[in-house]
N, C-alpha and C positions, 0 to 999 in steps of 0.2 A: 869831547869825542865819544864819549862812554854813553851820553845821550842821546846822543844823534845814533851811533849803533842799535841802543833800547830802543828809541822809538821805529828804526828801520824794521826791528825785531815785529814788534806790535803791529807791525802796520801787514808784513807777510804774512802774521797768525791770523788778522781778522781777514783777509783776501781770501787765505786758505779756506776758512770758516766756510765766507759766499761762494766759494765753488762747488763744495759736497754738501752744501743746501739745493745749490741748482744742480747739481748729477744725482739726487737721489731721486727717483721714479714715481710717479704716482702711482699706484693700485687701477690698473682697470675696472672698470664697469662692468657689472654683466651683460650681457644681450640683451635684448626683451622678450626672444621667444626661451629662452630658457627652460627648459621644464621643471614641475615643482618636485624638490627632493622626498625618497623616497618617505613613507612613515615607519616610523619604529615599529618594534617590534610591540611595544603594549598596542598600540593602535592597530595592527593586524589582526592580532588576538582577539581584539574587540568583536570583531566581526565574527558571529555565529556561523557554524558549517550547518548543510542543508543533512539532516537526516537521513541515514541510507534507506533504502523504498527495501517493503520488504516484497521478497523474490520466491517466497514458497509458502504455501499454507501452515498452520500451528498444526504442529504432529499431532497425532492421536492422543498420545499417551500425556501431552500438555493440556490436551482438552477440558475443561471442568462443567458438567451439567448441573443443573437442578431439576430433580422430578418431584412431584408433587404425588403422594401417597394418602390415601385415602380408607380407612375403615370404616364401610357404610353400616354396621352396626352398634359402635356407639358415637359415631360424627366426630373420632379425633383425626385430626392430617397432620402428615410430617412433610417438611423440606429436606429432600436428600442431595444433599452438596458430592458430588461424586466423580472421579476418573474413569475415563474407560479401562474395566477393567477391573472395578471395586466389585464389592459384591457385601449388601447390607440388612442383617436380618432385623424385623421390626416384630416383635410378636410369632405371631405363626404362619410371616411369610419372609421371603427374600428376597430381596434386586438382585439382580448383577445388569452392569450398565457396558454394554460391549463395546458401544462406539455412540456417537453425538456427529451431529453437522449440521450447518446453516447456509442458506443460500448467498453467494457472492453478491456484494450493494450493487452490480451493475445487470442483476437477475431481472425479470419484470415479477415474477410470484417469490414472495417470502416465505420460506419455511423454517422452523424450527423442528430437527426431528434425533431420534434418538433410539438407537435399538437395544431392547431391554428384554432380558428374561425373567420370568415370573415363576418362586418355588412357591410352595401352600404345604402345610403341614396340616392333613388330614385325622379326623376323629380314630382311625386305624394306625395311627400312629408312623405313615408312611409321607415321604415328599413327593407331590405330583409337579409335574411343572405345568402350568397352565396357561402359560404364554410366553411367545419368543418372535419379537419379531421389530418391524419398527413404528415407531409412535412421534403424532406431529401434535404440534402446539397449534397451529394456525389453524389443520383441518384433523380436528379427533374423529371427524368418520371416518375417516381412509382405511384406519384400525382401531380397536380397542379391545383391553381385558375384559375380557368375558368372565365374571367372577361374581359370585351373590355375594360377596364381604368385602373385596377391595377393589380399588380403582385406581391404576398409578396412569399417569400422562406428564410429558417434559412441560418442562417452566421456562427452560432456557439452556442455551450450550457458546461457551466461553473460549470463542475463538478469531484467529486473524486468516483476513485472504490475500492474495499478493493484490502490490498497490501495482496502479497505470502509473508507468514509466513515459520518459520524451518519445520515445519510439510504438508509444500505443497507437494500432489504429484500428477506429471503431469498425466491423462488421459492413455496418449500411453504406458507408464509404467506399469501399470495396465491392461491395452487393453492386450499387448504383451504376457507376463507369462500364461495369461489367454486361450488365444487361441493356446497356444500351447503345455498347457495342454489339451485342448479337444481335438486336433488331434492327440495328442499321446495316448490319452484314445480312440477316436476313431478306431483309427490305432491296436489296440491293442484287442479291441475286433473285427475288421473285422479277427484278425489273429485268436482268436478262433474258429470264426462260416466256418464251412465248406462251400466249393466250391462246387457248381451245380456237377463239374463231380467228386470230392470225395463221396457227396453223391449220386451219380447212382451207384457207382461202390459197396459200401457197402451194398443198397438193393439187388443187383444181387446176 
């Protein structure tokens, strides 16, 4: 009796078993269109930001020239590294560098120019100034020191100009549509207004 209950026993444990074999669920599949998850955060990282465009000129005062100095009596030259705003005596003369600028890369004439004043310290033991004004690299006629001893002219000035942004638009772009809408509006009312001999013929 005791066996036959054991094995009635064994026989409801392994039943038991194949039922919550068969009720336990399989895992769905995913989709196929699924989208792919998102990336971490190092992987975002990864990816460099675009550089802000710069939106205003280098101030003045960040400006940095180089003039070029000259003693035509015994053939020595200096490079004068300078701010607007420095003032540097060499001997028995002085700079002062007031201000510097160069033309924007989207200019058609390049210049390098630089307004600079000129002291001299005379045999009378007095300072004259002997020029003030502004001086190019590109074109030294425009001005120069008039001086029997020195010769200063710029070498270069040490600045940024705003960059073209997505919203630049060029000039001739604008130019172009423009004029030829007036010639077509032009064009358009010469073809309304009567000719000299249509209107003779209509007073007749």
């Amino acid at each position: 009796m005791a066996g036959v209950a054991a094995g009635a026993w064994q026989a409801a444990v392994a039943l038991q078993a194949e039922n919550a074999t068969e009720a336990a669920p399989t895992p769905p599949a995913p989709p196929a269109d699924t989208p792919p998850a998102e990336p971490s955060a190092p992987d975002r990282a990864a990816t460099p930001a675009a550089p802000p465009l710069t939106r205003t000129a280098t101030p003045m005062k960040a400006r940095v020239a180089v003039l070029g100095l000259l003693n035509k009596r015994n053939g020595i030259a200096h490079d004068l590294r300078m701010h607007p705003g420095d003032a540097v005596r060499v001997g028995d003369v002085i700079v002062r560098l007031r201000a510097c600028e160069t033309t924007a890369p989207w200019e058609p004439e390049k210049l390098t120019g630089a307004f600079v004043q000129v002291d001299v310290h005379g045999r009378d033991d007095k300072w004259r100034r002997v020029f003030s004004g502004w001086l190019f690299k590109e074109s030294p006629s425009l001005n120069v020191v008039e001086h029997p001893v020195y010769d200063i002219w710029p070498k270069s000035c040490e600045m940024k100009h705003p960059e073209t942004g997505p919203d630049t638009v060029s000039a001739a772009s604008l130019s172009a549509p423009s004029a030829s809408r007036s010639s077509a509006k032009k064009s358009a009312e010469e073809a309304d207004e009567p000719t000299p001999s249509a209107a003779s013929s209509n007073a007749t």
